[in-house]
C-alpha positions as CSV (number, residue, x, y, z in Angstrom):
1,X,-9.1,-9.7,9.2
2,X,-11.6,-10.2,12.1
3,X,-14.6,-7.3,12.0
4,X,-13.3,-5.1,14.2
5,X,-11.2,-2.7,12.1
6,X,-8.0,-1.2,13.7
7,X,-7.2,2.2,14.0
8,X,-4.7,3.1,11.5
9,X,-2.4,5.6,12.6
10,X,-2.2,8.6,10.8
11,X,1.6,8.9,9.7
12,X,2.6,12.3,7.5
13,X,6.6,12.0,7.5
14,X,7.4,8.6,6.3
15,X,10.8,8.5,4.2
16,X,11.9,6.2,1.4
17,X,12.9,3.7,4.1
18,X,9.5,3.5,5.7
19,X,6.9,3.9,2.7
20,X,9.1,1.0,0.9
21,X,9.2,-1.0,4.0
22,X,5.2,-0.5,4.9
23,X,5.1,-1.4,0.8
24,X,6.8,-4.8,1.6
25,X,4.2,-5.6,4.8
26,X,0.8,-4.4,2.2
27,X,2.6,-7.1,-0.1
28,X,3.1,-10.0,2.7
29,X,-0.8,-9.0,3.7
30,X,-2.1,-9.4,-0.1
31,X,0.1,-12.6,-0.4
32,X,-1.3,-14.0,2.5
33,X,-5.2,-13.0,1.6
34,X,-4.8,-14.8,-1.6
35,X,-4.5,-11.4,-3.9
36,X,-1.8,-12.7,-5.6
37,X,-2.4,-9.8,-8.4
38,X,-2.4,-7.4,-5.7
39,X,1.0,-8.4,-4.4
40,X,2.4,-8.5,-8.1
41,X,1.7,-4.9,-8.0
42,X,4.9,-4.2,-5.6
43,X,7.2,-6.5,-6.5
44,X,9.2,-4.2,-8.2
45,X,8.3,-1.2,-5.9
46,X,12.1,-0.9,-4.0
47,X,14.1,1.6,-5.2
48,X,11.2,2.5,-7.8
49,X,11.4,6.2,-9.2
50,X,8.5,8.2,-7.4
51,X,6.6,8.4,-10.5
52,X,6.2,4.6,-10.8
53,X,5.3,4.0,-7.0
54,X,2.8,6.4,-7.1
55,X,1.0,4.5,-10.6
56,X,1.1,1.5,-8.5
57,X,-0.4,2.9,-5.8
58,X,-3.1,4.7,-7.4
59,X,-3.6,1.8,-9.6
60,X,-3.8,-0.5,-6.2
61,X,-6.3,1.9,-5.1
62,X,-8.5,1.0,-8.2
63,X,-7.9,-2.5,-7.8
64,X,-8.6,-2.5,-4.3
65,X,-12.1,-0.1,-5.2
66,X,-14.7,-3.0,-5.5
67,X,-13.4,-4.9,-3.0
68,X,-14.9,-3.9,0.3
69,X,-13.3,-7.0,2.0
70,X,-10.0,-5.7,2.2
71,X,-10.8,-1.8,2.7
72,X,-7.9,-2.4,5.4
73,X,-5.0,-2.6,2.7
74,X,-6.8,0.1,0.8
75,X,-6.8,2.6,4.2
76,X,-2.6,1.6,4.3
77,X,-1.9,2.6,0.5
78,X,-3.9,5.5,1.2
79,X,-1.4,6.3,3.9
80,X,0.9,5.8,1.4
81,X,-0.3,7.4,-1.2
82,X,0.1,10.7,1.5
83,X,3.3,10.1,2.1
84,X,4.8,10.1,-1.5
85,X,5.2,14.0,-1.3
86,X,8.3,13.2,0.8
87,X,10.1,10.4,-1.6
88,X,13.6,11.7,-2.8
């Protein structure tokens, strides 16, 4: 990512569809930044019971924590991590 940040959007009703889907995009990203481990983390993540996506999440999170080079992925799980409320 250049050093301009973007503005991440601040999205409250995402449904299964969309937090899996924005899941699979935070994978692609890790994949192509070289966090291999990071991406590992999601693999599983469609279809996942709530419970587990939100331990991967918060567990992304910690991974993520001393790593201020990709605070970018760590703003998007944290849209995520919002979102979960509304997972059926």
């Amino acid at each position: 990512m250049s050093s301009h940040d973007s503005t991440l959007e601040l999205v409250t009703n995402l449904d299964r569809a969309g937090i899996e889907a924005r899941l699979a995009e935070i994978r692609s990203s890790a994949q192509s930044a070289g966090l291999a481990e990071l991406a590992q983390m999601f693999a599983d993540a469609p279809g996942a019971p709530r419970a587990l996506l939100e331990q991967k999440i918060r567990g992304a999170l910690k991974w993520l924590a001393d790593k201020p080079d990709h605070k970018a992925l760590a703003a998007r799980l944290e849209l995520l991590e919002i979102n979960l409320p509304n997972l059926k």
